[in-house]
N, CA, C and O of each residue as an XYZ file, in Angstrom:
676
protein
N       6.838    -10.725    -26.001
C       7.466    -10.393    -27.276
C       8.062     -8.994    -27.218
O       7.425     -8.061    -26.728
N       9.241     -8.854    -27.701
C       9.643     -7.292    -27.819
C       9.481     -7.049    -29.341
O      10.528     -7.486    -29.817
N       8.708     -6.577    -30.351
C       9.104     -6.237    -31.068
C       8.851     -4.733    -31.272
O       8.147     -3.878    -30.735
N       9.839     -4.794    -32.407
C      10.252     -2.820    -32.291
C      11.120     -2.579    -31.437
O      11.864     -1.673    -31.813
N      11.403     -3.048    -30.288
C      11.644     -2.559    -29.050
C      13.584     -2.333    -29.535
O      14.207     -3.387    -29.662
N      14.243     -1.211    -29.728
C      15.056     -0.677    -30.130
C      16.234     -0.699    -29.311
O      17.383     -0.885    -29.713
N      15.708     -0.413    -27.646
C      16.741     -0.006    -26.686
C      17.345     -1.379    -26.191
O      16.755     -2.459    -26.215
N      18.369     -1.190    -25.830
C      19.095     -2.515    -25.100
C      19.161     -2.202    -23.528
O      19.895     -1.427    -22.914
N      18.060     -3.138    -23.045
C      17.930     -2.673    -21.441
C      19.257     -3.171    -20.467
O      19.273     -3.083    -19.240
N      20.265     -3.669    -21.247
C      21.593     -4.275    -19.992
C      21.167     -4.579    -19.354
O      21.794     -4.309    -18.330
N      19.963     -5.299    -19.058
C      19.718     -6.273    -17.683
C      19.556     -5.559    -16.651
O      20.036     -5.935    -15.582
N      18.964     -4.575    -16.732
C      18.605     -3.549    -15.566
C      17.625     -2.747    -15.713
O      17.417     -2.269    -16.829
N      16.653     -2.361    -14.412
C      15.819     -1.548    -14.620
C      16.080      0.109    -15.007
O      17.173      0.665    -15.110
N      14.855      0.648    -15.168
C      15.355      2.167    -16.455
C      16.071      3.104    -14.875
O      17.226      3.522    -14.960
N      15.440      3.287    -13.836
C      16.183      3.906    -13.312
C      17.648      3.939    -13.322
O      18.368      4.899    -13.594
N      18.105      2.326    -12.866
C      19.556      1.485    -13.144
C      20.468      1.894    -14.378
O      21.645      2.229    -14.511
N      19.243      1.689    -15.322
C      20.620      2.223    -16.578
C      20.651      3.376    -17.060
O      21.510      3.591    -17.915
N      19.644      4.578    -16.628
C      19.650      6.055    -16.668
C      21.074      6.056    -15.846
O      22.013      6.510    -16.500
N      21.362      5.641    -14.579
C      22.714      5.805    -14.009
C      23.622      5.196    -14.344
O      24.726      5.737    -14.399
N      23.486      4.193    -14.594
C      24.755      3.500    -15.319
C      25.500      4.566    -16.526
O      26.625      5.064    -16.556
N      23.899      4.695    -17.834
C      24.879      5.882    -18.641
C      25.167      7.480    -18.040
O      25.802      8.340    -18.650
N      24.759      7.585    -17.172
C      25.244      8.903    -17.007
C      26.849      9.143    -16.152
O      27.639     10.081    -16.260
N      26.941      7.706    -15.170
C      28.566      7.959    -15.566
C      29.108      7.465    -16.046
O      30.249      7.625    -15.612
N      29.079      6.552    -17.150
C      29.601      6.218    -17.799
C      30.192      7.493    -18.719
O      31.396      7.667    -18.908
N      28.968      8.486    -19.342
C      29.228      9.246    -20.295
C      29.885     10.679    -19.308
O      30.169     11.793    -19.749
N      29.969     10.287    -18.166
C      30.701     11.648    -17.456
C      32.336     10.832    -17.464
O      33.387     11.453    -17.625
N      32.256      9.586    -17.288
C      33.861      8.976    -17.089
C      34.450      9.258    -18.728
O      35.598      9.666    -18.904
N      33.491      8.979    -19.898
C      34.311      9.713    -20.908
C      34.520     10.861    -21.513
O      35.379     11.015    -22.380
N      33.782     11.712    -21.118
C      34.161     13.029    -21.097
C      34.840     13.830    -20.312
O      34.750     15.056    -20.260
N      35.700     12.955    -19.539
C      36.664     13.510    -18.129
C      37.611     12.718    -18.723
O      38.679     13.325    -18.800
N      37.666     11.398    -19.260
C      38.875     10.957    -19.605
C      39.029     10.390    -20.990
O      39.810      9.467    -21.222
N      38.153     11.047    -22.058
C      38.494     10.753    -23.146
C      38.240      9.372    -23.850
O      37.801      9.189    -24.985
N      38.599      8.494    -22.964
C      38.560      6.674    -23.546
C      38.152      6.059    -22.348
O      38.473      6.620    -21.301
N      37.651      5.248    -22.312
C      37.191      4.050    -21.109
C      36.756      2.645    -21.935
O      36.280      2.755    -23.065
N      36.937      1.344    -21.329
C      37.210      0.365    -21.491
C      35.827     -0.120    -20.748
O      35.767      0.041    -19.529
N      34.585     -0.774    -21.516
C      33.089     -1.517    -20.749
C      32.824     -2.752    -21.729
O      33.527     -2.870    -22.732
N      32.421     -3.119    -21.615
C      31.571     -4.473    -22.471
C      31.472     -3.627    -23.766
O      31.689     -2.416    -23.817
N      31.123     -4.405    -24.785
C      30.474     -4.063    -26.063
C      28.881     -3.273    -25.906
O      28.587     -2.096    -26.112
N      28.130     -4.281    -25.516
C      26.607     -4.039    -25.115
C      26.552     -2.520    -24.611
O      25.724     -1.783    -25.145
N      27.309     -2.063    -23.711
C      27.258     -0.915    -22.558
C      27.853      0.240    -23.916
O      27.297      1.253    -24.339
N      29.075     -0.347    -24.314
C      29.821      0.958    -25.387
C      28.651      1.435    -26.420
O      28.563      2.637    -26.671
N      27.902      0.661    -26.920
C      27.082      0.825    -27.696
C      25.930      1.654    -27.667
O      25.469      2.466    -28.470
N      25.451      1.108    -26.142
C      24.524      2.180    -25.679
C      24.833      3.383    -24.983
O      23.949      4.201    -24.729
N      26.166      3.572    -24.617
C      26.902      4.878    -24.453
C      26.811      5.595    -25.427
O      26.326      6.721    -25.311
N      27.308      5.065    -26.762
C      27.041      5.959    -27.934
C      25.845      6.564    -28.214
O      25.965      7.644    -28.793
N      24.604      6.160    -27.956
C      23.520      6.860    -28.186
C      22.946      7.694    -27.584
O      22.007      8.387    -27.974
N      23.547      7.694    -26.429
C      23.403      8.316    -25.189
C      24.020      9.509    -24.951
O      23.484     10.443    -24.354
N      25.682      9.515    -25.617
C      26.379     10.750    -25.292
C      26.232     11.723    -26.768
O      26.014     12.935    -26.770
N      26.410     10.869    -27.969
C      26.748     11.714    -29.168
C      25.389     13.022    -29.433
O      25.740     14.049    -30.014
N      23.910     12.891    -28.983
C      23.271     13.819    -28.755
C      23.682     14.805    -27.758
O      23.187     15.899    -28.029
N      24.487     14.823    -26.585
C      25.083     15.116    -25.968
C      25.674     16.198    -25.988
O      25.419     17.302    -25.505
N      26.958     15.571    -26.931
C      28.153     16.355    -27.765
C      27.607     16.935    -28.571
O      28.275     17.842    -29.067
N      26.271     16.758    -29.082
C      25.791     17.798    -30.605
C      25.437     19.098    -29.506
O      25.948     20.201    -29.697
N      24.591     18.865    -28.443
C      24.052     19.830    -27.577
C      24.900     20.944    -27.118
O      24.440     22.073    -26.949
N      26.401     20.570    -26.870
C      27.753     21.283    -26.066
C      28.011     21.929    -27.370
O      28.103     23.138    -27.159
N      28.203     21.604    -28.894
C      28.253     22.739    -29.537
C      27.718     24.106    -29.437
O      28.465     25.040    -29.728
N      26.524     24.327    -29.065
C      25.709     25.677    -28.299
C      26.002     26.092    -27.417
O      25.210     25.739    -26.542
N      26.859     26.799    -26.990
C      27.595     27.553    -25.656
C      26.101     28.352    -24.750
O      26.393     29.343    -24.082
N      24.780     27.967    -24.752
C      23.946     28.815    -24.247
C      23.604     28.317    -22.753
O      23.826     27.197    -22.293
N      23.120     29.216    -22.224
C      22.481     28.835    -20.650
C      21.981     27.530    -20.966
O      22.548     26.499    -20.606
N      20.412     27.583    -21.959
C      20.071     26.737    -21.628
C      20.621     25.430    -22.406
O      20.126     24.355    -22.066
N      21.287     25.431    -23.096
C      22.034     23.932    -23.350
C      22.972     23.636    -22.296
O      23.363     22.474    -22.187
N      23.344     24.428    -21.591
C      24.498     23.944    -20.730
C      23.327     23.336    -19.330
O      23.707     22.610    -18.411
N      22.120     23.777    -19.475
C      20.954     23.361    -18.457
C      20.621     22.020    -19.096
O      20.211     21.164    -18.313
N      20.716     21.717    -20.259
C      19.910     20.180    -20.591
C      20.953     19.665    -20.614
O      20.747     18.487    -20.324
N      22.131     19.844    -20.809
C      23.938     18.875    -20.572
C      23.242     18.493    -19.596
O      22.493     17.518    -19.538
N      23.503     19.331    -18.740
C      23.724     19.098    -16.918
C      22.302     17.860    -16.355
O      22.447     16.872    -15.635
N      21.302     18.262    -16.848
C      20.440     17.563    -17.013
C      20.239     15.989    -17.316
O      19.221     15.354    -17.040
N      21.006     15.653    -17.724
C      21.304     14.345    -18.656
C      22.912     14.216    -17.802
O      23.135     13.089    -17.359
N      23.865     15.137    -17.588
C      24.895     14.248    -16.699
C      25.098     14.387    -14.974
O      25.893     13.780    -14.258
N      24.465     15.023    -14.746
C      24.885     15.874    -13.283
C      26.101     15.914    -12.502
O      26.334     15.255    -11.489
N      26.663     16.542    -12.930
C      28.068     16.479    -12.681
C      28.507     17.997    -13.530
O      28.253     18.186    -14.719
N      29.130     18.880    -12.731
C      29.334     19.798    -12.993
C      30.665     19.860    -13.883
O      30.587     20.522    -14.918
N      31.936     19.202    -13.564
C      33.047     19.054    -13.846
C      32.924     18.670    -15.211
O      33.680     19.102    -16.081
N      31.979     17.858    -15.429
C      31.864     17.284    -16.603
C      31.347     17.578    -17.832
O      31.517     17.062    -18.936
N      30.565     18.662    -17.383
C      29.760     19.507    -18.146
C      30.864     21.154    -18.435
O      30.785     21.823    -19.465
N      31.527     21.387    -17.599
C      32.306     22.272    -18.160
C      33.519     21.612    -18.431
O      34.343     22.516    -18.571
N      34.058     20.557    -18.576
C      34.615     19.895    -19.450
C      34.356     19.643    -20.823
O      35.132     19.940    -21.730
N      33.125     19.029    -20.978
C      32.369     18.776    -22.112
C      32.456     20.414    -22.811
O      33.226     20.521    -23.766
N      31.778     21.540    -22.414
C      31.781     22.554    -23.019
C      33.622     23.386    -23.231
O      34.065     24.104    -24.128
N      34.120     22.970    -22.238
C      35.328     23.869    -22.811
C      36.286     22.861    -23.758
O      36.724     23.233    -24.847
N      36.542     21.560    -23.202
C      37.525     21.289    -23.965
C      36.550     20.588    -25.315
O      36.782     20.977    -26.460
N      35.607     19.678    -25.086
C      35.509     18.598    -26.381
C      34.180     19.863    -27.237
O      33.754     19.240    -28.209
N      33.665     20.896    -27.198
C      33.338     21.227    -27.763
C      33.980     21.926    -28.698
O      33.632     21.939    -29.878
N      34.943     22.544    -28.238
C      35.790     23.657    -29.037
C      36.332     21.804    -30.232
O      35.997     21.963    -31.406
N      36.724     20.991    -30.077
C      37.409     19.921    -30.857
C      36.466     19.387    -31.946
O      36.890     18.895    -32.992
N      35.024     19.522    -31.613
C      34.453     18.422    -32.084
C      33.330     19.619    -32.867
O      32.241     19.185    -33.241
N      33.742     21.487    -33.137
C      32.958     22.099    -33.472
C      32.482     22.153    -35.353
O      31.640     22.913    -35.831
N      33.130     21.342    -35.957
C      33.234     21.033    -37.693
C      32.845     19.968    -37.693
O      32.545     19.693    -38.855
N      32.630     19.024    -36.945
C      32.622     18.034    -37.448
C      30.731     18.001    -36.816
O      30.129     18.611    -35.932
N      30.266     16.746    -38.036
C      28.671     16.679    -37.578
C      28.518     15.804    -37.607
O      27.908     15.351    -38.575
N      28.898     15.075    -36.719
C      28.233     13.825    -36.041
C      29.640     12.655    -36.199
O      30.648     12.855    -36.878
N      29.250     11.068    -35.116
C      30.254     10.523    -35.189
C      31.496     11.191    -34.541
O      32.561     11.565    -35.031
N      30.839     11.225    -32.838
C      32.399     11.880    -32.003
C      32.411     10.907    -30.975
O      32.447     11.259    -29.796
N      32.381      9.531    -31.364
C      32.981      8.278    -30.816
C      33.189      7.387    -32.012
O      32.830      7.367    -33.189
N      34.213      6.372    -30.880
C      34.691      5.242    -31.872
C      34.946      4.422    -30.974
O      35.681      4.565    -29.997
N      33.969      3.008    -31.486
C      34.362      1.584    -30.542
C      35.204      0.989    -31.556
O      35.219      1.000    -32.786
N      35.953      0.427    -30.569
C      37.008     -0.576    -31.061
C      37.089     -1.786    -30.290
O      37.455     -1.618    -29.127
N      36.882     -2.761    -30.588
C      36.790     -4.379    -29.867
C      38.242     -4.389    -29.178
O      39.270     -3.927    -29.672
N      38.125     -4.914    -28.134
C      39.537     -5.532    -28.101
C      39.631     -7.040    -26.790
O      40.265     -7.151    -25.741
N      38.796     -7.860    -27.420
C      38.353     -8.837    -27.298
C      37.205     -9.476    -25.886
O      36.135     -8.976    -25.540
N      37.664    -10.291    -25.501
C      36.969    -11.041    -24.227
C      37.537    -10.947    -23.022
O      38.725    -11.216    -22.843
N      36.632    -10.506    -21.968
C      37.004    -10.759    -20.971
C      37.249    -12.359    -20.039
O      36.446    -13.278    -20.200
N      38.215    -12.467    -19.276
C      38.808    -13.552    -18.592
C      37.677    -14.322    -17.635
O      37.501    -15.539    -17.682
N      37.000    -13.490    -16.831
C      36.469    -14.003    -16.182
C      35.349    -14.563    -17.026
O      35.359    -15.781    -17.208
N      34.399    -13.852    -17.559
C      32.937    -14.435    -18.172
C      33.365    -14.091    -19.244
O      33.026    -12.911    -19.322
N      33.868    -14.338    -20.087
C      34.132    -14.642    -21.868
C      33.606    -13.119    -22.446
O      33.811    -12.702    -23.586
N      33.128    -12.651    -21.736
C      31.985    -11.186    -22.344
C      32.912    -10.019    -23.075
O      34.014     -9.685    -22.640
N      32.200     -9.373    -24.426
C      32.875     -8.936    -25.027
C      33.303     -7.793    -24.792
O      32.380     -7.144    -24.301
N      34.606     -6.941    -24.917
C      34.376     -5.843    -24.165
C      35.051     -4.846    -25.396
O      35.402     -5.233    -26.511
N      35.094     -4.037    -25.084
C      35.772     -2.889    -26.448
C      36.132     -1.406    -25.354
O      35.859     -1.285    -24.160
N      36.708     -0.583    -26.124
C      37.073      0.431    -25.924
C      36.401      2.056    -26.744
O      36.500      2.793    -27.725
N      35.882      1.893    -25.775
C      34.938      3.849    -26.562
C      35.958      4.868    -26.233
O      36.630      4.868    -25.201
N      36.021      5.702    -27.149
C      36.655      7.028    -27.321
C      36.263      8.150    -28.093
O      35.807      7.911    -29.211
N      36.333      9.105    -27.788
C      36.265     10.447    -28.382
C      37.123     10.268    -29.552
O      38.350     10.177    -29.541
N      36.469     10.233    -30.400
C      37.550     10.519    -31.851
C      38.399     11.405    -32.091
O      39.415     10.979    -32.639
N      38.352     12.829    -31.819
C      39.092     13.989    -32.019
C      40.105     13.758    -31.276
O      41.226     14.112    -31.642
N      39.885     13.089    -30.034
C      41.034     13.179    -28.891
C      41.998     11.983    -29.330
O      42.896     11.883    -28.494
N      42.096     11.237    -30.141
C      43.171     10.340    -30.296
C      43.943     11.050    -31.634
O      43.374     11.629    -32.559
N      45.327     10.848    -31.476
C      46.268     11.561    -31.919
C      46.552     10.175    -33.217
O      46.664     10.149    -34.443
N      46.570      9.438    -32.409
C      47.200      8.099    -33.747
C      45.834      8.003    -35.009
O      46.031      8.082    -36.222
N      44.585      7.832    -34.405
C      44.280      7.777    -36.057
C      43.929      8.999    -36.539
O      43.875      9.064    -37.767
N      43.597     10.288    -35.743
C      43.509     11.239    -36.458
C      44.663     12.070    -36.873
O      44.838     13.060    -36.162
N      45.374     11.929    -37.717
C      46.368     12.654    -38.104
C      46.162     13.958    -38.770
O      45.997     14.147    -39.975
N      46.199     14.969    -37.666
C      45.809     16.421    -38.202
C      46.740     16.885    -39.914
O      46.173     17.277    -40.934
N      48.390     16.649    -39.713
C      49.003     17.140    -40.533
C      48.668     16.304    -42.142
O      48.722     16.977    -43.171
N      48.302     14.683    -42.201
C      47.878     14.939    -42.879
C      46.360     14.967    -43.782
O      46.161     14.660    -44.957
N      45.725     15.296    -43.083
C      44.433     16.083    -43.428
C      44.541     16.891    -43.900
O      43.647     17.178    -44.695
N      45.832     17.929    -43.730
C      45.635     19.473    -44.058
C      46.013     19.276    -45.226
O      45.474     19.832    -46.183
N      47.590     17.960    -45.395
C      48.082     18.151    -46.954
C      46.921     17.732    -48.279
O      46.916     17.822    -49.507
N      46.103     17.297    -47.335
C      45.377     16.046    -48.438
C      44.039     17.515    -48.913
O      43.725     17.608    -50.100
N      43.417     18.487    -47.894
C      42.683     19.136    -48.425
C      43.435     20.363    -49.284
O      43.015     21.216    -50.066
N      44.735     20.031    -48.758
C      45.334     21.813    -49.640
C      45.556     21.009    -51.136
O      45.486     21.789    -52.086
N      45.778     19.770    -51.457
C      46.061     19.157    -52.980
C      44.813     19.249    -53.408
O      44.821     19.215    -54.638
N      43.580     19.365    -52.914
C      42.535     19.112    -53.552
C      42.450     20.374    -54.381
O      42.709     21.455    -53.850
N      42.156     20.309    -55.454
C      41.581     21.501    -56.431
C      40.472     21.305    -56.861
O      39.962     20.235    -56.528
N      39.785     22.098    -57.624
C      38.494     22.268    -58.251
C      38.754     22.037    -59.753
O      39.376     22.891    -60.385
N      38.328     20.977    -60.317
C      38.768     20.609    -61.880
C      37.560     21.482    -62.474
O      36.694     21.823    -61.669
N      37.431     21.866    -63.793
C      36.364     22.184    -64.748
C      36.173     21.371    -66.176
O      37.012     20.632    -66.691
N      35.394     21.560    -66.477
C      34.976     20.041    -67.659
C      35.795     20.881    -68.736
O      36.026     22.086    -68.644
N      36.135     20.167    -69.615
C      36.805     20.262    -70.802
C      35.952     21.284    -71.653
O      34.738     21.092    -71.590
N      36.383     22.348    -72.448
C      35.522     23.265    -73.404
C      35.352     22.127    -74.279
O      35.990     21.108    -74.543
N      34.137     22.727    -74.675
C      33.530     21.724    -75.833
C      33.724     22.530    -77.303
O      33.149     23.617    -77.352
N      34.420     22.144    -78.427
C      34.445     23.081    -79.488
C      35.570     23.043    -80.092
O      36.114     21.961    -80.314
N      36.170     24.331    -80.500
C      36.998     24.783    -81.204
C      38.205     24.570    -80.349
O      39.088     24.142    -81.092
N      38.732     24.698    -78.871
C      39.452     25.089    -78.589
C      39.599     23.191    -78.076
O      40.455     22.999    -77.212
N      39.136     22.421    -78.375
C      39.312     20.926    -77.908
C      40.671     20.732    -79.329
O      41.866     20.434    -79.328
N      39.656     21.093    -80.393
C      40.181     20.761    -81.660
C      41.782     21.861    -81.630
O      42.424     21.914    -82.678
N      42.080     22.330    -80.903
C      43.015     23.688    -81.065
C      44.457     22.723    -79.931
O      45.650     22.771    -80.229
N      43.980     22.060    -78.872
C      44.468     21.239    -78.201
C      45.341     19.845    -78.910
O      46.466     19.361    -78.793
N      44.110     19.552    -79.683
C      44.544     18.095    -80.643
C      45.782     18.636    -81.710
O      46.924     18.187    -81.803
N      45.272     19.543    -82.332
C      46.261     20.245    -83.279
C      47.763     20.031    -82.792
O      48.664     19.267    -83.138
N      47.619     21.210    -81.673
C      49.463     20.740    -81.016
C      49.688     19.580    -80.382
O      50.875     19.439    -80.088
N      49.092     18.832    -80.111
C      49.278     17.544    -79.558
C      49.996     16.823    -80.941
O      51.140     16.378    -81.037
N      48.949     16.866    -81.942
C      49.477     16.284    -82.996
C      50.946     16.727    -83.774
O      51.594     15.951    -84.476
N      51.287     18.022    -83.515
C      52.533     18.983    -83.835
C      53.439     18.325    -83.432
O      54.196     17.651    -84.131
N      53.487     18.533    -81.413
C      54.494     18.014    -81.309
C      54.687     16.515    -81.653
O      55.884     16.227    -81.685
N      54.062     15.731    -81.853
C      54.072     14.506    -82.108
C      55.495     14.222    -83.579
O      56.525     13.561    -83.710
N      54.622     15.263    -84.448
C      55.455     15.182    -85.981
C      56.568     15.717    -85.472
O      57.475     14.940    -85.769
N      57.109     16.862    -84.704
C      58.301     17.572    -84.607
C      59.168     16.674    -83.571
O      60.382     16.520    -83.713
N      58.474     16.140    -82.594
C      59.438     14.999    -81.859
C      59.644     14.062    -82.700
O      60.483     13.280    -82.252
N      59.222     13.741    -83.837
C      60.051     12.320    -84.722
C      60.619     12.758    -85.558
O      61.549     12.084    -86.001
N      60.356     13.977    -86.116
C      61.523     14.800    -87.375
C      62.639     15.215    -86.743
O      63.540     15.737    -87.400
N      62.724     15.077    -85.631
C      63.767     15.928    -84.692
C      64.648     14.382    -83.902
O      65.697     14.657    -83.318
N      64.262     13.030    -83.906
C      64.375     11.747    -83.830
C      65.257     11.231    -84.935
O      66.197     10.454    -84.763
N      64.737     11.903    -86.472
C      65.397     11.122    -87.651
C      66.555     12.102    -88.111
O      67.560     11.672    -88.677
N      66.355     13.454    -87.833
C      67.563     14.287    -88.018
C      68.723     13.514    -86.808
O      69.874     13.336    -87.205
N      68.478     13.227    -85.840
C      69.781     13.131    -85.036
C      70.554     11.652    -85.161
O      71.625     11.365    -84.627
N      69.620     10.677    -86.119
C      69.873      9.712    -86.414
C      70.861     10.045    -87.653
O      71.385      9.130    -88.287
């Protein structure tokens, strides 16, 4: 019985898939997107996005537990120069699977993992910026005298736009 049992072993022993994700998660942090089964993308994600939280910390020893978890040097000062500086605002959620169907040979599902920051088509920097510069800060309506001071001219112009309607008639 597995129950509880959380991890998805891919049909391989733990040594096997300790290596499997570690280049996997060095092939996407060298190239941004890579193309595996569903099953594998999935458990990439859990694997790298602690990862990427870690490369936010520019310190010895985080760049010692990166390295630790990918061994691969290239990849680790990859990870720290380029996708950290990209991915330094944002907290959490720095992948994105996307299906893109079955494979030919064995029907098996496969998708596409990517670094979110690094795709240009759905993240559209320019407009993000317009959409946070429209945002304003509303304040609740005064309660009182000055509601009733509002209604007043509301009601003004109301009478002076129809007296000003029957004069031109």
């Amino acid at each position: 019985m597995r129950h509880g049992d959380k991890i998805n072993n891919l049909g391989r022993k733990t040594a096997h898939r300790h290596a499997l994700l570690m280049n996997l998660a060095c092939a996407l942090i060298e190239n941004k997107r890579i193309f595996t089964t569903l099953a594998k993308a999935k458990a990439l994600r859990t694997y790298v996005e602690p990862i990427i939280t870690k490369s936010k910390d520019d310190s010895t020893h985080s760049r010692r537990m990166v390295f630790s978890y990918l061994k691969n040097k290239e990849a680790v000062s990859s990870l720290f120069k380029d996708v950290a500086g990209k991915v330094a605002d944002r907290k959490g959620g720095y992948t994105r699977i996307i299906k893109t169907g079955n494979r030919q040979g064995d029907a098996a599902e496969m998708a596409m993992i990517e670094l979110v920051d690094f795709n240009e088509i759905y993240s559209n920097k320019k407009g993000t910026e317009t959409a946070s510069a429209k945002k304003t800060t509303r304040r609740s309506r005064a309660k009182g005298p000055a509601k009733k001071a509002t209604d007043k001219k509301t009601t003004e112009d109301k009478s002076s736009s129809t007296e000003e309607e029957k004069s031109a008639e």
